[in-house]
VEXMAR-617792 format. One record per residue (C-alpha): z, y, x. Coordinates in steps of 0.05 Angstrom, whole numbers, padded with zeros to 5 digits. Example, Ala and Ser with C-alpha at 12.3 -4.5 7.8 and 13.67 -1.06 7.14 Angstrom:
2
<<00156,-00090,00246>>,
<<00143,-00021,00273>>,
//
This chain:
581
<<00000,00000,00000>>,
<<00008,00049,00064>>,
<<-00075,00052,00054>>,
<<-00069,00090,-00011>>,
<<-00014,00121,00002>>,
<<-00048,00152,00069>>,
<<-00105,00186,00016>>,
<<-00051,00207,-00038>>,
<<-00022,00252,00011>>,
<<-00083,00290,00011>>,
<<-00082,00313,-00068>>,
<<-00006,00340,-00080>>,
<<-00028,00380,-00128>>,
<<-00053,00330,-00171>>,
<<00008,00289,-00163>>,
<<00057,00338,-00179>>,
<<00014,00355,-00247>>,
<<00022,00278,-00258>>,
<<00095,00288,-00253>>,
<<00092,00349,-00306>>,
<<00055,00299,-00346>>,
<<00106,00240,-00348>>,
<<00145,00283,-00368>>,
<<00118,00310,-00426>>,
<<00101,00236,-00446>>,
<<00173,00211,-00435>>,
<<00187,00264,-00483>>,
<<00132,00242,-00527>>,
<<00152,00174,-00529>>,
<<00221,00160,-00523>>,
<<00256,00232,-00558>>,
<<00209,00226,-00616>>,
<<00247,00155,-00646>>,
<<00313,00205,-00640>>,
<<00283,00240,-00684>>,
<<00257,00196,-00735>>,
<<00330,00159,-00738>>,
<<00348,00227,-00752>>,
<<00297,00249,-00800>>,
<<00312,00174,-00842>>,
<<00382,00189,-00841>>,
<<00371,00266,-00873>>,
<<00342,00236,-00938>>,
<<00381,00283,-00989>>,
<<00352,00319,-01044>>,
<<00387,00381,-01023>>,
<<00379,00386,-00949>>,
<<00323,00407,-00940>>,
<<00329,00461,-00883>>,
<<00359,00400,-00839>>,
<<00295,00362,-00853>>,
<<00247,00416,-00845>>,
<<00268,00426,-00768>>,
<<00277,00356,-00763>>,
<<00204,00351,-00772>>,
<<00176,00415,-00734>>,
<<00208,00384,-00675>>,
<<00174,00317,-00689>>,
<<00109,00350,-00692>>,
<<00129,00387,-00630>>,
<<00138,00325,-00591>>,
<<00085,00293,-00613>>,
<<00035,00355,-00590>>,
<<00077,00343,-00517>>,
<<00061,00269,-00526>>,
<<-00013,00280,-00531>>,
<<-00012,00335,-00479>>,
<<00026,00289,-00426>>,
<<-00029,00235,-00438>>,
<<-00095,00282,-00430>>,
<<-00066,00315,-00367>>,
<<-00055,00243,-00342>>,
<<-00118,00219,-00357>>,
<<-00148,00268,-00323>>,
<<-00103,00264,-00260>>,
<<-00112,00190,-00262>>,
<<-00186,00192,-00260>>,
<<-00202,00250,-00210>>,
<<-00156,00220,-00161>>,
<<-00179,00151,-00160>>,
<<-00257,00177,-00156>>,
<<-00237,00219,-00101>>,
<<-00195,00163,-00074>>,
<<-00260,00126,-00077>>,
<<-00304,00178,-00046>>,
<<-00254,00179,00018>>,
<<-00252,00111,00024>>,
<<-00324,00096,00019>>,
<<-00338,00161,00071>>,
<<-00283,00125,00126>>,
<<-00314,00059,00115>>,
<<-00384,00080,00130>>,
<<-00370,00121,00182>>,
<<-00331,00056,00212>>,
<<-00387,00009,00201>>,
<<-00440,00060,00244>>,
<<-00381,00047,00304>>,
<<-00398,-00025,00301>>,
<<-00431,-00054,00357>>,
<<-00486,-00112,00349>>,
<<-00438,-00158,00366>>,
<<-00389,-00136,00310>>,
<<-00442,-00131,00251>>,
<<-00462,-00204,00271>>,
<<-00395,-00222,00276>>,
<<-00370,-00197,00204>>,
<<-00430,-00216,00175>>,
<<-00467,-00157,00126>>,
<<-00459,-00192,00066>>,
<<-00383,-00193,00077>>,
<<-00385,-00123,00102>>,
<<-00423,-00095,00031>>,
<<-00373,-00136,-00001>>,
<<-00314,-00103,00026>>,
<<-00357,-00038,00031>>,
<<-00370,-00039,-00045>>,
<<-00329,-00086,-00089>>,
<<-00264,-00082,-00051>>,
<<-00274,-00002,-00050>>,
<<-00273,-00011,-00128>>,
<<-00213,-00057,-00135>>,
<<-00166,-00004,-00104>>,
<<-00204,00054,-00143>>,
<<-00188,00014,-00215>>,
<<-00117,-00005,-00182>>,
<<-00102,00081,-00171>>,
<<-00123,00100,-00233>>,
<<-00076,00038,-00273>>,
<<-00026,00063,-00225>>,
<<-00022,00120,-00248>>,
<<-00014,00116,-00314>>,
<<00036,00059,-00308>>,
<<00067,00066,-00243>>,
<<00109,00127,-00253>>,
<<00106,00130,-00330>>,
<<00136,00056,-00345>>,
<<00189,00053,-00304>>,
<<00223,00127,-00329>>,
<<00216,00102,-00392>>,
<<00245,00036,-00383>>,
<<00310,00066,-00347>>,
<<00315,00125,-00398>>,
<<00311,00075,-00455>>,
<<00361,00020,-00427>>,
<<00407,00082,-00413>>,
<<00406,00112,-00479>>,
<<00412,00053,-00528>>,
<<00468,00031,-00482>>,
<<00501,00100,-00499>>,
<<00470,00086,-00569>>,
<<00508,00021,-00573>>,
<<00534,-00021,-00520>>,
<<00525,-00081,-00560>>,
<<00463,-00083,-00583>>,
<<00432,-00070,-00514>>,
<<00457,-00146,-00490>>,
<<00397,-00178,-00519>>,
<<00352,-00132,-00478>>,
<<00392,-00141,-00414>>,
<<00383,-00215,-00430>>,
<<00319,-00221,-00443>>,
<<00290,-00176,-00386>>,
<<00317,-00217,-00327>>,
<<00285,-00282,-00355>>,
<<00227,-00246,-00361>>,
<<00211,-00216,-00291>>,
<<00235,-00289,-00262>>,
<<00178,-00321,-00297>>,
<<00136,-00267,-00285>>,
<<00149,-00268,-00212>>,
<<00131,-00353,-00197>>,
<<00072,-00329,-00239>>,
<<00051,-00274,-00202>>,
<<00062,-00319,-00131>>,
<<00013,-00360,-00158>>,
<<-00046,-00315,-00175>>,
<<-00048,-00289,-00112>>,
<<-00058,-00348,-00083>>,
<<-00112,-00366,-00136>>,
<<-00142,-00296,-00122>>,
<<-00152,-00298,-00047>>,
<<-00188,-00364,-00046>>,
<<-00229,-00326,-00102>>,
<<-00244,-00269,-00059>>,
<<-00262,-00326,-00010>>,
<<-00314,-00354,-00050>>,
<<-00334,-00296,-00080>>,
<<-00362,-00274,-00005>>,
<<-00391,-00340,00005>>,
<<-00433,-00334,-00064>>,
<<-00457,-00269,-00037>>,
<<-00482,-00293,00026>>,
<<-00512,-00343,-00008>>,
<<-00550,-00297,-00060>>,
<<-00570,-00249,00003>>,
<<-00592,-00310,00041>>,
<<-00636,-00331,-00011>>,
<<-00666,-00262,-00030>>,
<<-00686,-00247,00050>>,
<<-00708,-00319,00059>>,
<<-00748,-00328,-00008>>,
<<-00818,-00335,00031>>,
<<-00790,-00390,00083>>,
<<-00744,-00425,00004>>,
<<-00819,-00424,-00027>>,
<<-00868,-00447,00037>>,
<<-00824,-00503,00044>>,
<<-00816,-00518,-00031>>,
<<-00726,-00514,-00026>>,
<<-00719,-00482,-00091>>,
<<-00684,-00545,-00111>>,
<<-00640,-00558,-00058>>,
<<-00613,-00475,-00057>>,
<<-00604,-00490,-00131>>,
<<-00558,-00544,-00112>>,
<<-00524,-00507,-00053>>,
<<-00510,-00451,-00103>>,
<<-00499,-00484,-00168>>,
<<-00444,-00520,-00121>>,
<<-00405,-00470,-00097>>,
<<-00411,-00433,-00166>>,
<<-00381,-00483,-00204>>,
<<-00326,-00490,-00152>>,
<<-00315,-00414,-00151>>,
<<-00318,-00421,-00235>>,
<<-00265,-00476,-00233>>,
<<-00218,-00423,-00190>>,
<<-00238,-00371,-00237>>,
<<-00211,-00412,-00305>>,
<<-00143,-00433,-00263>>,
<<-00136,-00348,-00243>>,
<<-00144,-00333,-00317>>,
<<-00102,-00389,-00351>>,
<<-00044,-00359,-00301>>,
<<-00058,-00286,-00316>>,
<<-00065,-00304,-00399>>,
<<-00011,-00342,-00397>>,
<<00044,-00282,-00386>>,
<<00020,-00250,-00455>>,
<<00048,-00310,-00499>>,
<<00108,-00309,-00463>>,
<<00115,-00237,-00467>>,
<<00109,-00240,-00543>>,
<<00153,-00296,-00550>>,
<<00208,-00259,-00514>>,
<<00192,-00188,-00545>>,
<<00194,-00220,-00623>>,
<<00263,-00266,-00601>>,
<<00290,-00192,-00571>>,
<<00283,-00168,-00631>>,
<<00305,-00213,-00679>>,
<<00371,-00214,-00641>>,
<<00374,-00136,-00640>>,
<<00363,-00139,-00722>>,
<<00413,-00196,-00728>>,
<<00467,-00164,-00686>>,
<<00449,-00089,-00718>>,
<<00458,-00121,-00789>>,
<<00517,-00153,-00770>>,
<<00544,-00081,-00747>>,
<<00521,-00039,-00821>>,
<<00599,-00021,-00824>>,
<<00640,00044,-00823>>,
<<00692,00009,-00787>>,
<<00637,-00017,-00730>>,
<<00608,00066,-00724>>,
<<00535,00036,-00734>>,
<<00479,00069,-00785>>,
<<00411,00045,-00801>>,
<<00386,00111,-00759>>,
<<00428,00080,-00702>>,
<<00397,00014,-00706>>,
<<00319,00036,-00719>>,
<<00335,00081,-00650>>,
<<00357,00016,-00614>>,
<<00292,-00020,-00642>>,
<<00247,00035,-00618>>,
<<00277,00042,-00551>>,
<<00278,-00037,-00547>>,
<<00198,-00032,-00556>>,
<<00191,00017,-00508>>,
<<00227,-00023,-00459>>,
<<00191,-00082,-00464>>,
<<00119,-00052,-00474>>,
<<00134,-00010,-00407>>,
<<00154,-00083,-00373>>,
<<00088,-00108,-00403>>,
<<00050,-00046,-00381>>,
<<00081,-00052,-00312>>,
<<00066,-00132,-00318>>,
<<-00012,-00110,-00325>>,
<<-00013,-00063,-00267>>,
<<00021,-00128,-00231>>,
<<-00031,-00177,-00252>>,
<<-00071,-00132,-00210>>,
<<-00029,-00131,-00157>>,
<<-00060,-00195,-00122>>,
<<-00127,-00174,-00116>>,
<<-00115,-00104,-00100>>,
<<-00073,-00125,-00036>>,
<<-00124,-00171,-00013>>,
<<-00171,-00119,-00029>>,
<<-00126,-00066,00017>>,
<<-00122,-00123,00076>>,
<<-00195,-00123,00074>>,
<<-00209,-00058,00078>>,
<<-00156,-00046,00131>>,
<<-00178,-00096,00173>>,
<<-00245,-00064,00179>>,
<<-00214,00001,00195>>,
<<-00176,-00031,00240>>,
<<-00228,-00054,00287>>,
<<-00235,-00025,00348>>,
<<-00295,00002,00372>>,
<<-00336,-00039,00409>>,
<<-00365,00022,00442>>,
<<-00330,00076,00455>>,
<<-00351,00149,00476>>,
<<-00321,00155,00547>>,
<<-00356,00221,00559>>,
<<-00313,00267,00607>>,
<<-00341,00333,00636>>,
<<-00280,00344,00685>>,
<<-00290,00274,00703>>,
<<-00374,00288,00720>>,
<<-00351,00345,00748>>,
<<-00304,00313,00800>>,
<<-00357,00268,00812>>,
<<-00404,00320,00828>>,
<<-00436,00299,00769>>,
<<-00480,00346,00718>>,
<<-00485,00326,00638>>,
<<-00540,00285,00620>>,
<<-00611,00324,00637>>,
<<-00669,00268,00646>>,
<<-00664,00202,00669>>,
<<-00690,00192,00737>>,
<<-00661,00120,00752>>,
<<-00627,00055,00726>>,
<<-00596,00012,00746>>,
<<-00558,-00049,00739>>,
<<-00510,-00074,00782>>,
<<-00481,-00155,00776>>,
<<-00478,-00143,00704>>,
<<-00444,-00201,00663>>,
<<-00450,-00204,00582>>,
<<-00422,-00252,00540>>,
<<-00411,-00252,00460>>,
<<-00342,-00263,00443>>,
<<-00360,-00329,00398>>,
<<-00391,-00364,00452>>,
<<-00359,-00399,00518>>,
<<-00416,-00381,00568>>,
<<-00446,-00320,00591>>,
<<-00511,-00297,00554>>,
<<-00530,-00249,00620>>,
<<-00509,-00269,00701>>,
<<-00508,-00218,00754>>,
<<-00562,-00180,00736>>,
<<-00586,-00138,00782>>,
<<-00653,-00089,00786>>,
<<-00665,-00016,00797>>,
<<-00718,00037,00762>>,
<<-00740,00096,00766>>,
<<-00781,00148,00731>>,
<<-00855,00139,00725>>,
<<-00848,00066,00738>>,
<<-00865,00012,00685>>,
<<-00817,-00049,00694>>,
<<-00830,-00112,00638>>,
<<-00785,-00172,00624>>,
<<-00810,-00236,00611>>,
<<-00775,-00308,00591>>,
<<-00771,-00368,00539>>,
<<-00734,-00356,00481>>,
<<-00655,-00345,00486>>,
<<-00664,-00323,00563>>,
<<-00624,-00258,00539>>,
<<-00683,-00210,00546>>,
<<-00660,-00174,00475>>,
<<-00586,-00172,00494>>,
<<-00604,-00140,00563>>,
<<-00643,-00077,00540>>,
<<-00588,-00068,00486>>,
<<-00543,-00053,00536>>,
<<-00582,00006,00555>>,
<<-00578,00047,00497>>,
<<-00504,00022,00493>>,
<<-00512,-00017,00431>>,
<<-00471,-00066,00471>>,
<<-00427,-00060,00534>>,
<<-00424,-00112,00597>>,
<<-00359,-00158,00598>>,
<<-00367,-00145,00669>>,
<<-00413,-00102,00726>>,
<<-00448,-00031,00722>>,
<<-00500,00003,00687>>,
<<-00520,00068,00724>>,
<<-00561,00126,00705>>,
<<-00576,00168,00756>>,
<<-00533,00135,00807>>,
<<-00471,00146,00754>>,
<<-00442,00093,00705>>,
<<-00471,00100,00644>>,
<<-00392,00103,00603>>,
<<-00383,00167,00641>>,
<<-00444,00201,00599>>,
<<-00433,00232,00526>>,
<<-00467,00170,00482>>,
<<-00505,00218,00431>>,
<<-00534,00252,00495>>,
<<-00551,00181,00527>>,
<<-00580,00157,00465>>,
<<-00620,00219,00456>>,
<<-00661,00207,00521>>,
<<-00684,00135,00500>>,
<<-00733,00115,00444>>,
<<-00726,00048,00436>>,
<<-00769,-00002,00387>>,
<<-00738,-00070,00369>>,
<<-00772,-00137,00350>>,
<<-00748,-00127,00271>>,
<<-00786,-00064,00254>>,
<<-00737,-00033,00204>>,
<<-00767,00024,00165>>,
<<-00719,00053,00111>>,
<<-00730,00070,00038>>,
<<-00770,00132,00027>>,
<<-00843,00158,00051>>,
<<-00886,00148,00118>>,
<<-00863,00219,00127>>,
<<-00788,00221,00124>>,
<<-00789,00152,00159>>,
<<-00828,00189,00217>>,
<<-00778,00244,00218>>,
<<-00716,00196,00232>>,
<<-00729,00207,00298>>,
<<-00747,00274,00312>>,
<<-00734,00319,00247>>,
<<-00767,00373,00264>>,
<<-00837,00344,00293>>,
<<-00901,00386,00272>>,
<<-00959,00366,00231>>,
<<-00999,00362,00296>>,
<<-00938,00323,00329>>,
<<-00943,00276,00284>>,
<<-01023,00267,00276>>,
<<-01018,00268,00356>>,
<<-00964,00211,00362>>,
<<-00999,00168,00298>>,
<<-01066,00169,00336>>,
<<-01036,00141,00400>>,
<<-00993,00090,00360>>,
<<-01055,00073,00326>>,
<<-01020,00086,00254>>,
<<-01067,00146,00244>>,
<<-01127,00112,00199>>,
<<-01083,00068,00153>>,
<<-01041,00127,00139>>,
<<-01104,00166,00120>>,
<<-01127,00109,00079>>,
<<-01054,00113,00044>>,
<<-01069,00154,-00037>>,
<<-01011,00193,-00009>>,
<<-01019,00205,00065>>,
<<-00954,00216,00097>>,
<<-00921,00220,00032>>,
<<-00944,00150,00007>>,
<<-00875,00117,-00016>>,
<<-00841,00068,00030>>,
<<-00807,00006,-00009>>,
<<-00735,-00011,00016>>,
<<-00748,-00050,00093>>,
<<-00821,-00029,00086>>,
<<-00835,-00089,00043>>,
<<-00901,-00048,00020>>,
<<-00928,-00049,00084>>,
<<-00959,-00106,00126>>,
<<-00926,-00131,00194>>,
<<-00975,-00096,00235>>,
<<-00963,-00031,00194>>,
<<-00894,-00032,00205>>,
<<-00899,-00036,00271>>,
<<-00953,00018,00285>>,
<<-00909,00064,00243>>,
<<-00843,00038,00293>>,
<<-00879,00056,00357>>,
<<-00902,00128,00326>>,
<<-00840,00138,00303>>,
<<-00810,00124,00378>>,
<<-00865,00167,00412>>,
<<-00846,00229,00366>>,
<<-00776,00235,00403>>,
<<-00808,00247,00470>>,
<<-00750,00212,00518>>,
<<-00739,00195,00582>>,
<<-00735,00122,00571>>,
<<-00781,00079,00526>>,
<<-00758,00007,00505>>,
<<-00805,-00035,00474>>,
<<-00771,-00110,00455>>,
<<-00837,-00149,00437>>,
<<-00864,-00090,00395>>,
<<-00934,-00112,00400>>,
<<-00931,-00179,00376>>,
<<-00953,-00167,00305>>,
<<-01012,-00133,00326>>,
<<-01084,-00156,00343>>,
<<-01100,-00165,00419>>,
<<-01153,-00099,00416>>,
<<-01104,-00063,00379>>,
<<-01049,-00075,00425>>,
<<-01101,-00059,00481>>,
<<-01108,00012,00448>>,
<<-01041,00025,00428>>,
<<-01017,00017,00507>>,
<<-01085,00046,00536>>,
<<-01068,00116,00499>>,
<<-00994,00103,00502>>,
<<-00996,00097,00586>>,
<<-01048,00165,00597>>,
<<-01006,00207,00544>>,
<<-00942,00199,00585>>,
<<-00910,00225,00652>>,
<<-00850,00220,00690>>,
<<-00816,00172,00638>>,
<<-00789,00105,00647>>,
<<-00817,00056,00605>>,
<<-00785,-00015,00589>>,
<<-00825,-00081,00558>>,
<<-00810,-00145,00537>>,
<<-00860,-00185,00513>>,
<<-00882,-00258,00505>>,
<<-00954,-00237,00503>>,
<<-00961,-00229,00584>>,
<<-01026,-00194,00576>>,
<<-00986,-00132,00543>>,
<<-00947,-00131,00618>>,
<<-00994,-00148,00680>>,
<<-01003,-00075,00704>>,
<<-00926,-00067,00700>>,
<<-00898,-00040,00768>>,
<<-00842,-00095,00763>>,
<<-00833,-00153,00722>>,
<<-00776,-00188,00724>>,
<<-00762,-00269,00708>>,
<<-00712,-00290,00660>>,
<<-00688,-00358,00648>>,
<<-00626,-00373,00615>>,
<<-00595,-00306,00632>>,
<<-00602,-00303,00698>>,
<<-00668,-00270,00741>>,
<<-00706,-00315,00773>>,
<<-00752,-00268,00815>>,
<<-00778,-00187,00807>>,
<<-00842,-00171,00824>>,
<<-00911,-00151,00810>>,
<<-00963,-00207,00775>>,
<<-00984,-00211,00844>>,
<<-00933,-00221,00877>>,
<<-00898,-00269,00819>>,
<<-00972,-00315,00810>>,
<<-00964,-00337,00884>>,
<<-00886,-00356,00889>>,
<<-00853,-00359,00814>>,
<<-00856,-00424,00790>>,
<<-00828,-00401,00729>>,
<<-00882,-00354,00726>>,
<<-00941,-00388,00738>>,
<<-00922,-00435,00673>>,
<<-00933,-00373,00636>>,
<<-00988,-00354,00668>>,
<<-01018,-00422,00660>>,
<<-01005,-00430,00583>>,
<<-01028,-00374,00560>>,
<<-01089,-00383,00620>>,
<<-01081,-00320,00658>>,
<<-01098,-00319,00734>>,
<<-01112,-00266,00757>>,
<<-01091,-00183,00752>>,
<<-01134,-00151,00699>>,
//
């Protein structure tokens, strides 16, 4: 409960109007049946003047009543939407500290889960809260306090039937939150499921698994129904009891308050409709309270979630430090004129081995260096340490002969352009999807960059031109598309540093030709990174460098690599390339 209480700090105001309002309701609710007694117990012909202010004040209360709830309402509902708009701002701004490693980790299904549904949970929780919370218990005290001063007596079947009540209610309670955390447990795995099958519906169909995803789902469906039906035979079970005990409450109350219809015992019937009222209001604010409860179990898995995302530590963290450059005879970040990596070590945390060994290589501006390797020889996970999307578990990345922590990461990130294998465009237009990179890029920018990229004709071809509509993950767009739109998009920034991880592979052989023929005379004095499988896309590299299960076999030039890589000449061989073109 710290969580909510951390954002409820933030609106006073609105808490101390809640205040205002419970008590206005209290008054409402609980005075009123003083009245009433009063008002049944004024029934002479000739008192008329008694009964008249007997029933302004009635009305007056019950104006306070209604004005109590609306101001509640209100304060209810604007703090648990704003409640909801914090929360949802922290998360997201959490989830874009993750590293690669962390995303993967979590999984995104879980993380939309906890992002979205969880968010929700604690937003309905607030808002119950709110209403219940504060209200319920003042009236519960106020009305076990005055129909004990009402009559001692009569209040024993209420102080009876209360503690039975909250012991049942508690082994109850134990046991829906048991029931609801292995639902929120299955819940996540349905959704992963349902993503699964949504991004993987081309591979379900080509291989005709329709069926067997059925099964898979239908099985942990009727396993998270079966969970569901035991959570809400528990929760529905409290209202039976509750009735049970509220109508055997009462019954004694009536039975010990007829008992008592004596001068001699200093009871009336005003005195004993009071102690019915109040005996209501007690037990409806134990059920209210018993509703906000039933809650209880999934909100506080709902809070653990969400804390323990908050709670993560960044993967990657922003060690910039002028006075620190500065010592070093450092200057900030101005252009990249080397890099360089120095017995660098990276391993994932959920594996045993090391996905990169000592790897070490140096560039510099105006050179072209390419990496080449089977699958899984850690190519991807290299060049994402570049950009810092990941860190090394051990060694040194320099730029410009200083480690690459020391430098601000927005600056760092700002001097590379980098293009991954999964070509992600976002929802939106060919235009805005342009601009992610450079927001203020020209007309001419952009025609110059989309004619290099080789983007330039299918765009024109588009009804809308730069405007045509993007669908969410550019699933409007063929692969080739996509990725002629990627690399424009990454030549509009203008860095220092260009990454390419196998950005050419959707394309045609002559368009690839083209793309890097216009790409390689349109640039100057930047460094420019490749991987590829396609080893045609990398001969004219300045350095190309081996990988084979994480480590580097051999650097060189095809040249140099044809006559002594073993490694090498295997590629070279299957894809029957002997010589530099």
């Amino acid at each position: 409960m710290k969580l909510i209480l951390r954002y409820l700090k933030k609106y006073k105001m609105l808490f101390f109007l809640n205040l205002i309002s419970v008590i206005f309701i209290i008054c409402g609710e609980v005075l009123i049946s003083f009245f009433i007694g009063k008002f049944i117990l004024n029934q002479e012909p000739n008192n008329n003047i008694q009964f008249s202010k007997i029933v302004i004040y009635l009305i007056f209360l019950l104006v306070l009543g209604i004005l109590g709830n609306l101001i509640m309402s209100y304060c209810s509902a604007k703090l648990s939407s704003l409640i909801f708009k914090d929360l949802s701002i922290d998360l997201f701004q959490k989830i874009q500290t993750f590293s690669l490693e962390d995303i993967q980790k979590l999984g995104i299904s879980n993380i939309m889960h906890r992002s979205v549904f969880n968010v929700y949970q604690i937003m309905s929780f607030v808002s119950s809260f709110y209403r219940t919370a504060i209200v319920a218990p003042i009236t519960l005290v106020v009305s076990l306090i005055l129909m004990f001063f009402i009559s001692p007596y009569l209040s024993c079947s209420v102080f009876f039937i209360v503690p039975l009540f909250l012991v049942i209610l508690f082994f109850i309670m134990k046991k829906n939150y048991r029931l609801s955390l292995k639902q929120q447990e299955k819940l996540e795995s349905m959704n992963s499921i349902i993503r699964t099958s949504i991004k993987g519906v081309k591979t379900i169909r080509i291989f005709n698994q329709e069926k067997n995803e059925e099964k898979k789902f239908n099985k942990i469906n009727l396993n998270y129904n079966n969970l569901i039906i035991k959570l809400f035979l528990s929760v529905f079970s409290i209202e039976p009891i509750f009735y049970l005990l509220v109508n055997v409450s009462v019954i004694l109350t009536i039975g010990l308050g007829v008992s008592m219809l004596k001068p001699v015992k200093n009871i009336n019937i005003g005195d004993l409709y009071n102690c019915i009222n109040l005996q209501y209001n007690i037990l409806f604010s134990i059920l209210n309270l018993l509703l906000l409860f039933t809650m209880l179990p999934k909100t506080s898995i709902a809070i653990k979630k969400i804390q323990d995302l908050l709670n993560i530590a960044p993967a990657i963290k922003n060690n910039f430090n002028l006075q620190k450059l500065a010592f070093l005879d450092k200057k900030p970040l101005d252009k990249i004129k080397t890099l360089e990596f120095k017995k660098v070590f990276f391993r994932y945390s959920n594996l045993s081995h090391y996905t990169l060994e000592d790897i070490n290589f140096k560039v510099r501006s105006s050179e072209i260096i390419a990496f080449i390797g089977s699958t899984g020889a850690g190519k991807t996970t290299l060049i994402s340490l570049i950009p810092r999307l990941m860190d090394p578990t051990h060694g040194i990345i320099e730029i410009n002969e200083n480690n690459i922590l020391n430098y601000d990461l927005k600056e760092l990130r700002n001097k590379i352009s980098f293009v991954s294998q999964k070509n992600i465009l976002f929802k939106g237009t060919i235009l805005s999807n342009l601009l992610f990179s450079k927001e203020d890029a020209t007309p001419n920018q952009i025609l110059e960059k989309s004619k290099i990229a080789q983007s330039y004709e299918f765009i024109q071809n588009k009804e809308h031109h730069l405007n045509e509509p993007i669908s969410e993950l550019g699933s409007n767009l063929s692969g080739g598309q996509k990725q002629r739109l990627s690399i424009t998009r990454a030549l509009l920034k203008k860095p220092d540093v260009y990454i390419f991880d196998d950005s050419f592979s959707a394309l045609d052989y002559q368009t690839d030709l083209a793309i890097r023929k216009a790409f390689f005379s349109s640039i100057k004095d930047v460094i420019v990174i490749i991987v590829a499988q396609r080893l045609s896309s990398v001969l004219n590299s300045d350095k190309i460098v081996v990988l084979d299960r994480g480590k580097i076999v051999d650097i060189g030039n095809h040249k140099e690599l044809i006559q002594r890589c073993f490694i090498y000449q295997k590629i070279c061989l299957s894809q029957k390339i002997k010589e530099v073109v």
